[in-house]
C-alpha positions, -999 to +999 in steps of 0.1 A: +729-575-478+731-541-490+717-514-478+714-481-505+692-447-505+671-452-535+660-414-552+633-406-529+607-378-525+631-361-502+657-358-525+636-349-555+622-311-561+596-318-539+606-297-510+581-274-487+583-247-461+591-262-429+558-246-417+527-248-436+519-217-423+538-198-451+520-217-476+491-196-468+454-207-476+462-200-515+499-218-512+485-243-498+457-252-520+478-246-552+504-275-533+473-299-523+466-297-557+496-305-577+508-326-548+500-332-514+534-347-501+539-308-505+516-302-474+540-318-450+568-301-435+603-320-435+603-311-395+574-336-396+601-363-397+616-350-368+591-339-345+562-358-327+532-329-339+533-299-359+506-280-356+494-246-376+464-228-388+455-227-428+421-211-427+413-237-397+433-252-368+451-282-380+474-307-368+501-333-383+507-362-358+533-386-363+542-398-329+530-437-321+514-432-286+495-401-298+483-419-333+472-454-312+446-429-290+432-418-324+427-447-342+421-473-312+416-462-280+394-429-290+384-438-325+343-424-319+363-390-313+386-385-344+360-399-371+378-393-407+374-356-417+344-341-434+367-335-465+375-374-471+335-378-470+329-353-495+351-368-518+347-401-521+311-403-511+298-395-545+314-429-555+311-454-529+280-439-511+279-446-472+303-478-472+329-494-454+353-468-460+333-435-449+305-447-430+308-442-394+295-454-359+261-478-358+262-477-395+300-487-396+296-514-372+271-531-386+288-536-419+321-543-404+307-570-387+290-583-419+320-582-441+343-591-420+340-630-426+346-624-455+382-617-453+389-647-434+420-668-437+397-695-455+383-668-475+411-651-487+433-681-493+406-694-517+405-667-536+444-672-543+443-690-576+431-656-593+460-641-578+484-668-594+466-667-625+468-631-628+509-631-619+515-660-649+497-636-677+514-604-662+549-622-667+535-637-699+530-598-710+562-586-695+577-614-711+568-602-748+586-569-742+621-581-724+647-564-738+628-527-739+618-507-715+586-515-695+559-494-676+559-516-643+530-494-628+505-499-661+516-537-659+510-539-621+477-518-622+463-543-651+475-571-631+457-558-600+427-550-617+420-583-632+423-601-599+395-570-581+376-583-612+377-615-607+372-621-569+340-593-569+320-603-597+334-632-615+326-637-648+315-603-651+276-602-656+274-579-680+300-554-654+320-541-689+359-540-666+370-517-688+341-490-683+343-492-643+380-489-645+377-459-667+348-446-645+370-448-609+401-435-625+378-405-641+363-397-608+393-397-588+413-377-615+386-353-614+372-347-580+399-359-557+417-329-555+410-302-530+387-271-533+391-240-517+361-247-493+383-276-479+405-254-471+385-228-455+371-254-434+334-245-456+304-267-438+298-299-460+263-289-473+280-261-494+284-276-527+318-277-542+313-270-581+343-286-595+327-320-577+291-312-591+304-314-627+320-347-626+308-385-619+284-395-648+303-424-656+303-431-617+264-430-615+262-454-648+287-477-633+265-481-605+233-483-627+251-515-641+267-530-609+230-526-591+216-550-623+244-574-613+241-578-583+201-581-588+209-610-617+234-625-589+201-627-565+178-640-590+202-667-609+232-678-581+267-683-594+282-718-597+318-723-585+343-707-558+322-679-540+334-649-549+329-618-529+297-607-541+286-644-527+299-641-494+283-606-492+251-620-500+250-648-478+265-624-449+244-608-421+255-591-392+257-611-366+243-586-339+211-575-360+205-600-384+208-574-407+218-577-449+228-554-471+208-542-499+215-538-530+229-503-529+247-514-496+265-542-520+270-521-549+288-493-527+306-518-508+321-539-543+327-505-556+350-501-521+367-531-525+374-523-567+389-488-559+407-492-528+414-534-539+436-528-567+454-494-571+470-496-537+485-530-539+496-524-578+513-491-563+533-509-535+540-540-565+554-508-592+574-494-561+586-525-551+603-534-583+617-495-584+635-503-554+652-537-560+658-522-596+680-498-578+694-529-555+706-556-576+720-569-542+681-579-526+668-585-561+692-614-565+689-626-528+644-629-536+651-645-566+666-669-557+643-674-523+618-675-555+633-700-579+637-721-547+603-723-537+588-721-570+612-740-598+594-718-626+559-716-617+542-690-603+531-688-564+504-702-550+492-687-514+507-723-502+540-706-509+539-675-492+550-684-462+584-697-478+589-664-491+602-645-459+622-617-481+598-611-511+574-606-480+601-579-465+607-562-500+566-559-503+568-542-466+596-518-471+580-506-503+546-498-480+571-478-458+589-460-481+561-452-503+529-464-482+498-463-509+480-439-482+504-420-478+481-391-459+452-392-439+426-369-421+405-369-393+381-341-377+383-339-336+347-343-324+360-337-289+386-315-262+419-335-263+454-334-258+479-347-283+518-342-274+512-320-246+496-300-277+455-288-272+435-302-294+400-285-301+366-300-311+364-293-353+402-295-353+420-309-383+441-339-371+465-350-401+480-386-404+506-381-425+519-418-428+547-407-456+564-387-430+559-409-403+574-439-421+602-416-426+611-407-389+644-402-380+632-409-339+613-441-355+636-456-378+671-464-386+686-445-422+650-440-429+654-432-469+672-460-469+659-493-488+664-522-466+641-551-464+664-570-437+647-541-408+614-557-412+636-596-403+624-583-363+592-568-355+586-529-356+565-507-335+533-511-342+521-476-345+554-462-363+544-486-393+505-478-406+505-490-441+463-503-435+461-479-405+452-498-373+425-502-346+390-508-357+386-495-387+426-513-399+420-521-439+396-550-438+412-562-473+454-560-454+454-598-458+441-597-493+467-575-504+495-586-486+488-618-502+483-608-541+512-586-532+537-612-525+525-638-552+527-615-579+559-601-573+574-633-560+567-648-593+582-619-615+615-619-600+619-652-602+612-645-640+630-614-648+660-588-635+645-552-635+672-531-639+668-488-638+669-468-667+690-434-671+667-399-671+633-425-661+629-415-626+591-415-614+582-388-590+560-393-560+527-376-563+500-378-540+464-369-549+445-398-534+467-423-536+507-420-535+511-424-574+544-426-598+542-395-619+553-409-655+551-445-641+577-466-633+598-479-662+621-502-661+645-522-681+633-562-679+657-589-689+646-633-689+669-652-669 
């Protein structure tokens, strides 16, 4: 099989200080802002910590024993950082994703169940319905160049759609995907308090101005989910359903309806960009090797003889699952994360303070030249034996791992499965999409390629 070195970030004008230090508390807001693969220091892919001090101590951790003590063994001590909070808790209130401790638990344990095997698998047919109309779409414009990220994100989206709130309710789709990608655009980057360190009750005013369309997608989801009570829904539960029927088996406790609303509104933003990212970088890469692209076609075409997968199939599809894997290491969708030190520690022989900055940055430590073999290199085959565990975070890990990593993983491998068995996506001189990370690890211009029917 061959084995190339795709254009990567590291190649492309992306590069940074090797210490963040230089960046300085403006440099390194103006770089957070335009990008914050900026923020990390190329070292960071050759060292086990970097640590500095940008207005506040921080630290950047990318060695496996160290990051399995923060996100398993002492999770209740590195809780994610007051600046992740800030952001995203104008949009999906106290859920899941930002809740923490009793309040965490609880609706851990409640949701859980809902991302059961059974679950998950039964939810499939959206995901094979969605992958027929996105190759019926890609389809119509073979021959020309195509926007793989747009196609993947509208693939993505519909299947969120579908498996939260089927048949809608009144939810306008269009509005609540305008509404998340609004907010995000507009309040996800970081302010100068961050930086500083600035306690959370100071109000940030670039975050005060935004979110109307947030607050009316909620107005509508809460009616919903209140018609959902009242009326029932008829056919295959969807996740709304299982939430509703769901307690916590400790308590006895349900959610309300803001619980709900916060919680779908979790699953919508976090349930469809990330997998249409790692879909959009997957076909990027086996654009650039025709080699692995053939060899999953025909895997594909053998399993599927020209329909589209089924979760009955994903099993059969060992390579198509590697490719999907390799893309969440080479560009993992959370590609950075944060915590705040609530207590003394000692990472790497390094001291680590209570209010202390602890940095996950999983783009570098995917990247690790200690951790991995050619690590800009694309190559699908080094995921045909199992990895370490904590050099390989795609979902995180411990407790609080991505409750939706089956879900994904899943849609992931049906939809692409299905399109390369349809199509050769070849690259496409001067289109080379940048990696950009505001939120989320994003394709700056998108990712076209050139699509051709076989």
């Amino acid at each position: 099989m061959t084995v190339i070195t795709p254009i990567a970030p590291m190649t492309l004008p992306v590069r940074v200080p090797l210490n963040n230090v230089e960046l300085g508390v403006w440099g390194s807001l103006r770089a957070a802002r335009r990008n914050v693969l900026e923020l990390i220091p190329e070292v960071a892919t050759r060292q086990p910590i970097v640590s500095g001090a940008t207005g506040k101590r921080w630290h950047m951790v990318m060695d496996p024993t160290a990051l399995k003590r923060i996100l398993r063994d002492r999770m209740e001590d590195y809780p994610k950082s007051v600046v992740t909070k800030l952001i995203l808790e104008p949009a999906i209130g106290d859920s899941l994703f930002v809740a923490e401790g009793a309040e965490w638990l609880w609706q851990r344990r409640t949701a859980a169940p809902v991302f059961s095997h059974r679950n998950v698998s039964a939810l499939a047919p959206v995901m094979t319905a969605a992958a027929e109309r996105a190759a019926e779409r890609i389809g119509q414009s073979a021959g020309r160049a195509v926007d793989c990220f747009d196609e993947m994100v509208r693939a993505t989206f519909e299947v969120i759609a579908d498996v939260t709130i089927s048949g809608g309710e009144g939810f306008d789709r269009a509005a609540v995907h305008r509404a998340i990608e609004d907010y995000i655009g507009q309040t996800a980057k970081l302010s100068i308090l961050d930086i500083l360190g600035a306690p959370a009750w100071v109000p940030r005013p670039g975050r005060l101005m935004t979110g109307t369309a947030m607050r009316e997608t909620k107005r509508v989801a809460d009616q919903a989910i209140e018609a959902r009570r009242r009326d029932g829904h008829q056919g295959v539960p969807d996740l709304l359903d299982l939430l509703l029927a769901g307690s916590d088996p400790a308590s006895g406790r349900q959610m309300t309806t803001p619980e709900l609303r916060d919680n779908l509104l979790t699953f919508i933003v976090a349930g469809h960009e990330t997998t249409a990212l790692t879909l959009a970088w997957a076909l990027y890469l086996c654009a650039f090797d025709q080699g692995v692209q053939a060899a999953a076609r025909e895997e594909a075409r053998g399993v599927l003889a020209g329909r589209a997968a089924t979760a009955a199939d994903v099993a059969q599809l060992p390579l198509v699952r590697r490719i999907v894997d390799e893309a969440l290491r080479l560009y993992p969708p959370a590609g950075f994360l944060s915590r705040t030190a609530l207590a003394r520690d000692e990472l790497c022989g390094v001291e680590i303070h209570p209010g202390d900055t602890v940095m996950l940055p999983i783009y570098a430590l995917h990247r690790h030249h200690q951790l991995w073999d050619n690590p800009d290199a694309f190559d699908p085959a080094r995921f045909a034996q199992p990895v370490d565990r904590f050099a390989y975070l795609p979902f995180g890990d411990g407790p609080r791992i991505c409750i939706g990593a089956s879900f994904a993983l899943q849609e992931a491998v049906i939809i692409l499965a299905t399109l390369l068995s349809r199509f050769r996506f070849t690259p496409i001189a001067g289109k080379v999409p940048k990696p950009v990370m505001i939120l989320t690890l994003r394709p700056e211009g998108g990712v076209w390629l050139g699509v051709e029917k076989i």
